[in-house]
PDB file of N, CA, C and O in Angstrom:
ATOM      1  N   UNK A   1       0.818  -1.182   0.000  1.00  0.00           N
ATOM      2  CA  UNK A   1       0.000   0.000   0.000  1.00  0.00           C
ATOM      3  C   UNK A   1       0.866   1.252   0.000  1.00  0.00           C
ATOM      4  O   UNK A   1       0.539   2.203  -0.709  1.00  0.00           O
ATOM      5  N   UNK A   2       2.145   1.304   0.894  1.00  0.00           N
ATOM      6  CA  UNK A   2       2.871   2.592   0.457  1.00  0.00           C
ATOM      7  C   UNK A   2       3.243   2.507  -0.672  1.00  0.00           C
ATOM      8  O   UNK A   2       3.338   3.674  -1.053  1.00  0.00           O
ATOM      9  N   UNK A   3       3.649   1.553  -1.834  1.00  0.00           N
ATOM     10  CA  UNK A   3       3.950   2.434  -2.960  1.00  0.00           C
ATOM     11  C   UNK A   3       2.978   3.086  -3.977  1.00  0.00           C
ATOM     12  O   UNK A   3       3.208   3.902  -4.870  1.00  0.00           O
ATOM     13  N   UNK A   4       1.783   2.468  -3.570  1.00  0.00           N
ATOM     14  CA  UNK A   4       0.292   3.020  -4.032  1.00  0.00           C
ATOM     15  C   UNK A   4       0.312   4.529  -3.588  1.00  0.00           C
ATOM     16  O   UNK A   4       0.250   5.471  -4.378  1.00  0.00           O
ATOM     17  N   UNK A   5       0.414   4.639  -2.138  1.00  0.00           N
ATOM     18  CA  UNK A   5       0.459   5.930  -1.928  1.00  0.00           C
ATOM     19  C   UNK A   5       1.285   7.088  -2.749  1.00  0.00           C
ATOM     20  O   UNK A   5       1.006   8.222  -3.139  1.00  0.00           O
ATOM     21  N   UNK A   6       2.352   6.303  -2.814  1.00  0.00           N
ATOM     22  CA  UNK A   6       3.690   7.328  -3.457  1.00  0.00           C
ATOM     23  C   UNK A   6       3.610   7.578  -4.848  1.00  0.00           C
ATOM     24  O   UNK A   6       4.304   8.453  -5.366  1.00  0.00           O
ATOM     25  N   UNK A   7       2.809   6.872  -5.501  1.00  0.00           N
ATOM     26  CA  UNK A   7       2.195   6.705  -6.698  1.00  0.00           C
ATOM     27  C   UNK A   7       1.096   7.776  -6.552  1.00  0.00           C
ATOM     28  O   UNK A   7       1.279   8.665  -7.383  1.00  0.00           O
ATOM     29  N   UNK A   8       0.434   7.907  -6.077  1.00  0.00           N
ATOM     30  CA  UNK A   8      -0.921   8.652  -6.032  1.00  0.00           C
ATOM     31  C   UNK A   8       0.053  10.286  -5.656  1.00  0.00           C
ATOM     32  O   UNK A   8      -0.263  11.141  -6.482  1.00  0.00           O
ATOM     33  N   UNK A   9       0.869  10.686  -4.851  1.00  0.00           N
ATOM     34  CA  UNK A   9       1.175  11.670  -4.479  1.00  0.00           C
ATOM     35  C   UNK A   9       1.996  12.132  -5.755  1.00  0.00           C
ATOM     36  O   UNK A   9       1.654  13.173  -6.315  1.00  0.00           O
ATOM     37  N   UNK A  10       3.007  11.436  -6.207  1.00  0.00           N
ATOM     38  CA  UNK A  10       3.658  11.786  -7.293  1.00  0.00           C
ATOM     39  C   UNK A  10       2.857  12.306  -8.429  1.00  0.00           C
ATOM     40  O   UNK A  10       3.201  13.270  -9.112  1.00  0.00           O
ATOM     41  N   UNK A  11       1.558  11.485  -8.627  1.00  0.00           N
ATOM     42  CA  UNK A  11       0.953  12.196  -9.754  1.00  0.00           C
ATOM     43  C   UNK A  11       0.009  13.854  -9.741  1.00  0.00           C
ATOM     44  O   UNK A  11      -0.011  14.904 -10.384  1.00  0.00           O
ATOM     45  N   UNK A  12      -0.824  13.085  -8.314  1.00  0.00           N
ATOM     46  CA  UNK A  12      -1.329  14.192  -8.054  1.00  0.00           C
ATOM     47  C   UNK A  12      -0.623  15.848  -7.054  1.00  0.00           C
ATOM     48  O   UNK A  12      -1.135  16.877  -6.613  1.00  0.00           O
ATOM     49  N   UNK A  13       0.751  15.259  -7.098  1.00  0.00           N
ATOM     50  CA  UNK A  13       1.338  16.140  -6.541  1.00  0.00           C
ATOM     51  C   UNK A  13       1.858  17.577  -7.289  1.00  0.00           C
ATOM     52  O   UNK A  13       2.377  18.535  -6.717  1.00  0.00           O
ATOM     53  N   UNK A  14       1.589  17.451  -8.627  1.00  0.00           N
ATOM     54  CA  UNK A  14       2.296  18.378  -9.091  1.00  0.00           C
ATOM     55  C   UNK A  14       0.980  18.941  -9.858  1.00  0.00           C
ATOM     56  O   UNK A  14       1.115  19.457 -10.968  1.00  0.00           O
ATOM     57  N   UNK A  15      -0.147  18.845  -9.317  1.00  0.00           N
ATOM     58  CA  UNK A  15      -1.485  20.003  -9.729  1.00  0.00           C
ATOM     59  C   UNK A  15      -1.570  21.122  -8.212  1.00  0.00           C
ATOM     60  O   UNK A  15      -1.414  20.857  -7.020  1.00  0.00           O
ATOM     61  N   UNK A  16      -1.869  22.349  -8.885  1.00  0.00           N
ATOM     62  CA  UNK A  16      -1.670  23.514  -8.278  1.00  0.00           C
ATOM     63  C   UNK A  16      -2.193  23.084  -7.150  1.00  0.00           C
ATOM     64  O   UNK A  16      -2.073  21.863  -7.046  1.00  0.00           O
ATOM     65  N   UNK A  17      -2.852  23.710  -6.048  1.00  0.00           N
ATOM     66  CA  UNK A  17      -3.366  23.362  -4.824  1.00  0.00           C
ATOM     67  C   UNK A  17      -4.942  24.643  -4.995  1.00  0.00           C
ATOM     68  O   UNK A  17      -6.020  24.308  -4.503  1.00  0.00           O
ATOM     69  N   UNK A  18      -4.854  25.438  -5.421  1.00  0.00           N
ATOM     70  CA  UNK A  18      -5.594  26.087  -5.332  1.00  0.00           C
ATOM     71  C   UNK A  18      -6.707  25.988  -6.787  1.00  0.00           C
ATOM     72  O   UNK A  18      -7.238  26.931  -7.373  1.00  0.00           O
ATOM     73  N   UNK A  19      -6.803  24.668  -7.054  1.00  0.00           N
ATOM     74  CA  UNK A  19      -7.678  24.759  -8.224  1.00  0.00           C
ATOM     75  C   UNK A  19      -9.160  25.533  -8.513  1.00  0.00           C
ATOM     76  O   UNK A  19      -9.897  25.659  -7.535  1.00  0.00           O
ATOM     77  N   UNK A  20      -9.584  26.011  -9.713  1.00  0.00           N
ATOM     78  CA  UNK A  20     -10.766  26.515  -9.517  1.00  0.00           C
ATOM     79  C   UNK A  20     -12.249  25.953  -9.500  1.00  0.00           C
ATOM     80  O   UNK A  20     -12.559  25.323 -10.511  1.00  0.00           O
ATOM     81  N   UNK A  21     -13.043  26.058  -8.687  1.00  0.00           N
ATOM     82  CA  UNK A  21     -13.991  25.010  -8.312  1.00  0.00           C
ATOM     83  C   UNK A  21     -14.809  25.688  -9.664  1.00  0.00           C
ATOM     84  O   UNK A  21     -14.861  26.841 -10.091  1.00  0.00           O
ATOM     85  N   UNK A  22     -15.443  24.352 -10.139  1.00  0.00           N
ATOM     86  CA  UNK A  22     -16.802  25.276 -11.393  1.00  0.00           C
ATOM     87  C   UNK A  22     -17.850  25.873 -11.206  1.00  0.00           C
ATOM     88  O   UNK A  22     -18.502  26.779 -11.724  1.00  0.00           O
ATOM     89  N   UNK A  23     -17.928  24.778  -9.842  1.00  0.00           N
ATOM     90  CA  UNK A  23     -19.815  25.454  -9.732  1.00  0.00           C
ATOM     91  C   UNK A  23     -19.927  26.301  -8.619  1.00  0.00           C
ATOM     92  O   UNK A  23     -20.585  25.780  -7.718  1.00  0.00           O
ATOM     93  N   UNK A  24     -19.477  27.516  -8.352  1.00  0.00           N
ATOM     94  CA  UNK A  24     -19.065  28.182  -7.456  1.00  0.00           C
ATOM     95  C   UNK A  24     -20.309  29.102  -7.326  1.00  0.00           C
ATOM     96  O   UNK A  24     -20.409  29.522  -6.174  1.00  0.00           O
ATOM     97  N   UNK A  25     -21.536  29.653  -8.368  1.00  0.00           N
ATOM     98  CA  UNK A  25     -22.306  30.740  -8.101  1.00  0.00           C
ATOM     99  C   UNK A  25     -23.915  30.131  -8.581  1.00  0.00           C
ATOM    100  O   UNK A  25     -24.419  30.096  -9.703  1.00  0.00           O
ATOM    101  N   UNK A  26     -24.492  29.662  -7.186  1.00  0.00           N
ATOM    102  CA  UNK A  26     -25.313  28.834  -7.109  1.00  0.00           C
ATOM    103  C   UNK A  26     -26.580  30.341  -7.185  1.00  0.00           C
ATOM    104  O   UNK A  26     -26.902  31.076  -6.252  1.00  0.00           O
ATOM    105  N   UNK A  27     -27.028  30.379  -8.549  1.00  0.00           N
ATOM    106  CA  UNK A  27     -28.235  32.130  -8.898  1.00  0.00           C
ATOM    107  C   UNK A  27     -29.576  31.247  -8.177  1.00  0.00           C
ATOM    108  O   UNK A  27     -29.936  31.812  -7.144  1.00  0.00           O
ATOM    109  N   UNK A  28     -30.099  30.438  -8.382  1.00  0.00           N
ATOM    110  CA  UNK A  28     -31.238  29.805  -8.005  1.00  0.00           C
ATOM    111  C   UNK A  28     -31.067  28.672  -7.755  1.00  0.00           C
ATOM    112  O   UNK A  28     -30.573  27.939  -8.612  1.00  0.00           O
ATOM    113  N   UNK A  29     -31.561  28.002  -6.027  1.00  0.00           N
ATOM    114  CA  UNK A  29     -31.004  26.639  -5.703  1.00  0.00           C
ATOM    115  C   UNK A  29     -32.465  25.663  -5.911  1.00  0.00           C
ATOM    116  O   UNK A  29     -32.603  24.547  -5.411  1.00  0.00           O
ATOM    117  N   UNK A  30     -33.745  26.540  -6.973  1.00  0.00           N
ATOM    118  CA  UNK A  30     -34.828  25.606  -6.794  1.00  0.00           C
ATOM    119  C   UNK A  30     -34.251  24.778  -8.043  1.00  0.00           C
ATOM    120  O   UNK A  30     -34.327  25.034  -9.244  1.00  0.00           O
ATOM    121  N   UNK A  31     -33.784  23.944  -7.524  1.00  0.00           N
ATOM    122  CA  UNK A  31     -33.925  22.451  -9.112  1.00  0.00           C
ATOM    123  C   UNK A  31     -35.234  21.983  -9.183  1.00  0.00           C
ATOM    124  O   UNK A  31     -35.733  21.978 -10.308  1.00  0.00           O
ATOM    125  N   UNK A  32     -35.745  21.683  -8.478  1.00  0.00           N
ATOM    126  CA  UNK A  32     -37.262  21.341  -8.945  1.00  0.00           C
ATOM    127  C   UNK A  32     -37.889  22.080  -9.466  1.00  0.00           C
ATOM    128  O   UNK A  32     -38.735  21.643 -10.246  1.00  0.00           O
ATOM    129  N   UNK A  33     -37.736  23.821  -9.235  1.00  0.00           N
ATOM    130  CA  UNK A  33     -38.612  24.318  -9.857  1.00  0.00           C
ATOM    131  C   UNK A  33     -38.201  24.668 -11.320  1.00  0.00           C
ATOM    132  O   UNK A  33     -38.957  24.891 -12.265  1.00  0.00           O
ATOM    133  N   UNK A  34     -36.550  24.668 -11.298  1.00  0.00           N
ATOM    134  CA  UNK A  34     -35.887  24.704 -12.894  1.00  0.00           C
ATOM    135  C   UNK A  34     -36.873  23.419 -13.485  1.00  0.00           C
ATOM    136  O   UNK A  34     -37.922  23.471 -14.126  1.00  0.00           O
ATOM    137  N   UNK A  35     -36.436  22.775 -13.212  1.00  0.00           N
ATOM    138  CA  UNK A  35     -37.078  21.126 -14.092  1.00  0.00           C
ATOM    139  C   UNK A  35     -38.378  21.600 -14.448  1.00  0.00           C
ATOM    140  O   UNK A  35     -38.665  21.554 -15.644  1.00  0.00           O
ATOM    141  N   UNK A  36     -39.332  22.107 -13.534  1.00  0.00           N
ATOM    142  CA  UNK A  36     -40.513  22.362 -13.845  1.00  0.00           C
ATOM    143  C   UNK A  36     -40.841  22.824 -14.894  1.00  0.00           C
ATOM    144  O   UNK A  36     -41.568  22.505 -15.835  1.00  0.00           O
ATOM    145  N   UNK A  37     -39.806  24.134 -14.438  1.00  0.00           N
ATOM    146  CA  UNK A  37     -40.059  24.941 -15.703  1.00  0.00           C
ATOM    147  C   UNK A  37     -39.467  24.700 -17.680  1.00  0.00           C
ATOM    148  O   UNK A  37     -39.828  24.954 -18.829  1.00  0.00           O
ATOM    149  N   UNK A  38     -38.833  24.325 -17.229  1.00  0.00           N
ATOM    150  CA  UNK A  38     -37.866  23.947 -18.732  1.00  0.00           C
ATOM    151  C   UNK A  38     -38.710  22.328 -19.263  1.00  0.00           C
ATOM    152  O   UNK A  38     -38.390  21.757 -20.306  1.00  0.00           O
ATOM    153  N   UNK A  39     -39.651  21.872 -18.439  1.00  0.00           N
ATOM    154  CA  UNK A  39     -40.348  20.926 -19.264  1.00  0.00           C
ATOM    155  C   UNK A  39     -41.923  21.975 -19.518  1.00  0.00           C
ATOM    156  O   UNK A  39     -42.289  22.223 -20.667  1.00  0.00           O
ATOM    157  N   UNK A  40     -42.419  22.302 -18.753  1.00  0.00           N
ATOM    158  CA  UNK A  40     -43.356  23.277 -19.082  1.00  0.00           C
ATOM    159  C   UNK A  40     -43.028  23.915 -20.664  1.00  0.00           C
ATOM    160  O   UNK A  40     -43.668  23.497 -21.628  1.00  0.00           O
ATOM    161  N   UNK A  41     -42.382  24.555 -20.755  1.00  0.00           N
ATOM    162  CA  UNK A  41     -41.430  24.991 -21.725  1.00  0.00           C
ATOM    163  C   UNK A  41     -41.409  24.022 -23.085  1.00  0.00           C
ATOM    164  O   UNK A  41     -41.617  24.385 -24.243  1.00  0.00           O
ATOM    165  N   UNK A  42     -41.225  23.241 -22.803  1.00  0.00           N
ATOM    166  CA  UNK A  42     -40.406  22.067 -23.527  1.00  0.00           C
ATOM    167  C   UNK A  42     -41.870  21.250 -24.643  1.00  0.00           C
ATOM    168  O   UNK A  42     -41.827  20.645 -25.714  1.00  0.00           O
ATOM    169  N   UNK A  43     -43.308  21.731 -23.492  1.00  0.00           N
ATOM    170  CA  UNK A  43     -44.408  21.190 -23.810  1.00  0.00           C
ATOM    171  C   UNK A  43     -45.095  22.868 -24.853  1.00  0.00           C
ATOM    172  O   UNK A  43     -45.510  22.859 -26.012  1.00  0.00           O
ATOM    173  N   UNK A  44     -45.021  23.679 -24.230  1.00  0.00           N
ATOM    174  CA  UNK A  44     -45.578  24.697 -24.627  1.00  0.00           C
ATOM    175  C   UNK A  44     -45.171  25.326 -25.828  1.00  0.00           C
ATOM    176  O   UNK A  44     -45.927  26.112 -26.400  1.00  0.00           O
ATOM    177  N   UNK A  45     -43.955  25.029 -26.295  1.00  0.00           N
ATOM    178  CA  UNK A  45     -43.191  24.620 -27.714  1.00  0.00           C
ATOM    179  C   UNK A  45     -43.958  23.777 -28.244  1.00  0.00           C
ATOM    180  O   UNK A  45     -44.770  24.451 -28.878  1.00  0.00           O
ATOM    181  N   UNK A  46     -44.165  22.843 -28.354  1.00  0.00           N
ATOM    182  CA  UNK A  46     -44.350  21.707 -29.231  1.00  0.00           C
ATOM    183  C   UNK A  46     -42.961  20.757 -29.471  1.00  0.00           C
ATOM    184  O   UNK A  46     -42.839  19.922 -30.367  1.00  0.00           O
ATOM    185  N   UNK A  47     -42.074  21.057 -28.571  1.00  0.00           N
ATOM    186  CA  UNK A  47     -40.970  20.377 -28.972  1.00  0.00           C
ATOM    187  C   UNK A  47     -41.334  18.702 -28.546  1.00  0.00           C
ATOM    188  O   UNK A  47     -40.761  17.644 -28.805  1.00  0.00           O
ATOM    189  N   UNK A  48     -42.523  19.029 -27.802  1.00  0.00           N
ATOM    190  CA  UNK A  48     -42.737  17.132 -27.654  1.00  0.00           C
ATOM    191  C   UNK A  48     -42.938  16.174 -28.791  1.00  0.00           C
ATOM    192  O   UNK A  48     -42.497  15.035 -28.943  1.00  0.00           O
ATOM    193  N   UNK A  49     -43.866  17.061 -29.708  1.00  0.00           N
ATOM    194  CA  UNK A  49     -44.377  15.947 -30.856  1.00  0.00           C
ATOM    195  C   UNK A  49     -42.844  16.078 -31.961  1.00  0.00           C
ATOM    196  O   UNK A  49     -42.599  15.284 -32.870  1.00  0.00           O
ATOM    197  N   UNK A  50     -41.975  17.275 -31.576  1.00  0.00           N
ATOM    198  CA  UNK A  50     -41.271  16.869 -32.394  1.00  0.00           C
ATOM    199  C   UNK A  50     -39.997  15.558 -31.985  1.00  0.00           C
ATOM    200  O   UNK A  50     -39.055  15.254 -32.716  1.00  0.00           O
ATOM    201  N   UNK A  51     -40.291  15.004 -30.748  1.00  0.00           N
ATOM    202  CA  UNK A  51     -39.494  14.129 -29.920  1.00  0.00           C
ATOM    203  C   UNK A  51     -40.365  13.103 -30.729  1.00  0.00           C
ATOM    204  O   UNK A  51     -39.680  12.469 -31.532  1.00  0.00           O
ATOM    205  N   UNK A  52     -41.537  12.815 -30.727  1.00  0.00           N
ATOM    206  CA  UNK A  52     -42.257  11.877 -30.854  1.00  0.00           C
ATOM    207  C   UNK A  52     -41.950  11.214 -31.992  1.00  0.00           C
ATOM    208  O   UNK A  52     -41.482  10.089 -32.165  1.00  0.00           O
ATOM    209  N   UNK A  53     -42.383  12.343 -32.988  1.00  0.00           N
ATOM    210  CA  UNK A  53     -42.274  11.830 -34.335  1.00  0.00           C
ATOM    211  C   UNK A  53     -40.938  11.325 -34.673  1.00  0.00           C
ATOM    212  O   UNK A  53     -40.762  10.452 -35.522  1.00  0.00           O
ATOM    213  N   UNK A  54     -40.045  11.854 -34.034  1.00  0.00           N
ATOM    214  CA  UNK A  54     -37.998  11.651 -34.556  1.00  0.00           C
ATOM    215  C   UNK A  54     -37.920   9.840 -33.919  1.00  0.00           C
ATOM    216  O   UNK A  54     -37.122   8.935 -34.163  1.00  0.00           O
ATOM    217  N   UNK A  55     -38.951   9.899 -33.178  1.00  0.00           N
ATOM    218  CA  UNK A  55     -38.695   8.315 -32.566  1.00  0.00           C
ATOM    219  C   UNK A  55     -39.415   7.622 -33.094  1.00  0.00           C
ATOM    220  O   UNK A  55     -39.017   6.459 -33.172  1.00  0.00           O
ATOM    221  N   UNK A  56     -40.354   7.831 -33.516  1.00  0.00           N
ATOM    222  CA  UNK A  56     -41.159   6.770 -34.413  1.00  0.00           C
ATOM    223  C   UNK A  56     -40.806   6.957 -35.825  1.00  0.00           C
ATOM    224  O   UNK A  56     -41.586   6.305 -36.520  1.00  0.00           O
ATOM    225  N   UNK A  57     -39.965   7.571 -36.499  1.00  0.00           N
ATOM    226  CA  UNK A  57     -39.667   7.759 -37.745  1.00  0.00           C
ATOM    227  C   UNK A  57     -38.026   7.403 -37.793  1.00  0.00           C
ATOM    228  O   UNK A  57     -37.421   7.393 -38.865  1.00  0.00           O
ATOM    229  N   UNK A  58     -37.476   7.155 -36.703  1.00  0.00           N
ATOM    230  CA  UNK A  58     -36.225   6.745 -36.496  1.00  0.00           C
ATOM    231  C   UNK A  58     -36.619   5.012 -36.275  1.00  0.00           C
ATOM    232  O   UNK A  58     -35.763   4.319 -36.824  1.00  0.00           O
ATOM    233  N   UNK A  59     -37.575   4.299 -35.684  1.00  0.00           N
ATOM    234  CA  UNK A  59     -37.621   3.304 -34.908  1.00  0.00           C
ATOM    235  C   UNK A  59     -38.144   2.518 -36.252  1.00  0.00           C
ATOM    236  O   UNK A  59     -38.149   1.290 -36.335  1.00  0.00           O
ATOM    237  N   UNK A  60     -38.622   3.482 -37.382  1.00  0.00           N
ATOM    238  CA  UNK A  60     -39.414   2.901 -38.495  1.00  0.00           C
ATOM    239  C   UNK A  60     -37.586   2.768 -39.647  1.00  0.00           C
ATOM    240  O   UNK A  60     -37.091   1.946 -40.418  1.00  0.00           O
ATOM    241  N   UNK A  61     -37.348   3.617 -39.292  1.00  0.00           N
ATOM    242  CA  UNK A  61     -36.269   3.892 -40.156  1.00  0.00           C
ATOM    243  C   UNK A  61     -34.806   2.672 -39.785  1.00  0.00           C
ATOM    244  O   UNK A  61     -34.077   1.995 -40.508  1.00  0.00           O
ATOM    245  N   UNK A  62     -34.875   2.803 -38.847  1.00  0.00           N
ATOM    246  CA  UNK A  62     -34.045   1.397 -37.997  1.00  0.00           C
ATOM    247  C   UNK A  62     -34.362   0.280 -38.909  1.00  0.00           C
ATOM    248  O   UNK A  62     -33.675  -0.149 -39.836  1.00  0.00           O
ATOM    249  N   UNK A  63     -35.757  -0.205 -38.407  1.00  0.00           N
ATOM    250  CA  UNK A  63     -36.124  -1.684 -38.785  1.00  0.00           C
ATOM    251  C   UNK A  63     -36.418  -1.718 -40.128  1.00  0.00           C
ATOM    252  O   UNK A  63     -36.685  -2.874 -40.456  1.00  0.00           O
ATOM    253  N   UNK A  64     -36.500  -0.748 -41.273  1.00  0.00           N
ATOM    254  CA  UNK A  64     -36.202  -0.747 -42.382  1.00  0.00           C
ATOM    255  C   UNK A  64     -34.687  -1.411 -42.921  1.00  0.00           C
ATOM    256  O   UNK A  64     -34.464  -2.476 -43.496  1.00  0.00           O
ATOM    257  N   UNK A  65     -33.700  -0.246 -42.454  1.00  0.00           N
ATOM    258  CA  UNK A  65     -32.570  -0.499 -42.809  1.00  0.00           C
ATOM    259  C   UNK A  65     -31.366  -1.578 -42.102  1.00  0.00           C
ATOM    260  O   UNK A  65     -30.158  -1.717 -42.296  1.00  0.00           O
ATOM    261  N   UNK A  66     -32.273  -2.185 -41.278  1.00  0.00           N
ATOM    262  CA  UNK A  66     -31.467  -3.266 -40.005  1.00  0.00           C
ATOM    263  C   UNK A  66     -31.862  -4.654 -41.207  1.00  0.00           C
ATOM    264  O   UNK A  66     -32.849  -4.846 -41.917  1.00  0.00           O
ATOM    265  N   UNK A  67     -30.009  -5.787 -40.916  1.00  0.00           N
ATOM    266  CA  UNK A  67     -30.048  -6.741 -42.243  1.00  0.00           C
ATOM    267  C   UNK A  67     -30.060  -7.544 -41.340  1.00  0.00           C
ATOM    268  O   UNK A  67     -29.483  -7.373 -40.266  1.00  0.00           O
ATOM    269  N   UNK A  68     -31.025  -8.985 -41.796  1.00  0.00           N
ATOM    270  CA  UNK A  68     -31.245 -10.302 -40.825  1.00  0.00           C
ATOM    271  C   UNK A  68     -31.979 -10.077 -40.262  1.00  0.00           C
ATOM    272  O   UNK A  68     -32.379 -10.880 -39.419  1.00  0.00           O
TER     273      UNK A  68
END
């Protein structure tokens, strides 16, 4: 197990120490109410039937072109 260790330090030893975190500026912490909204959204578009149709015209398009 120590040369595991010495292994692990050697590699990760030579990244800065002060890295920058990504998700640092949390504007709104409702996720549920994001989700809500961006499918609300998502319906009030019409982007559903265009989900629909890409899958049944893909699923038709599959078993067309699928050999055996």
């Amino acid at each position: 197990m120590h040369y595991f260790n010495d292994f692990i330090f050697q590699i990760l030893g030579n990244f800065p120490v002060n890295l920058p975190v990504l998700a640092q500026n949390v504007t709104d912490p409702n996720l549920l109410g994001q989700i809500q909204k961006a499918w609300t959204h998502f319906l009030q578009t019409g982007q559903i039937w265009a989900l629909l149709i890409g899958l049944v015209v893909g699923y038709m398009f599959r078993n067309l072109t699928k050999y055996g």
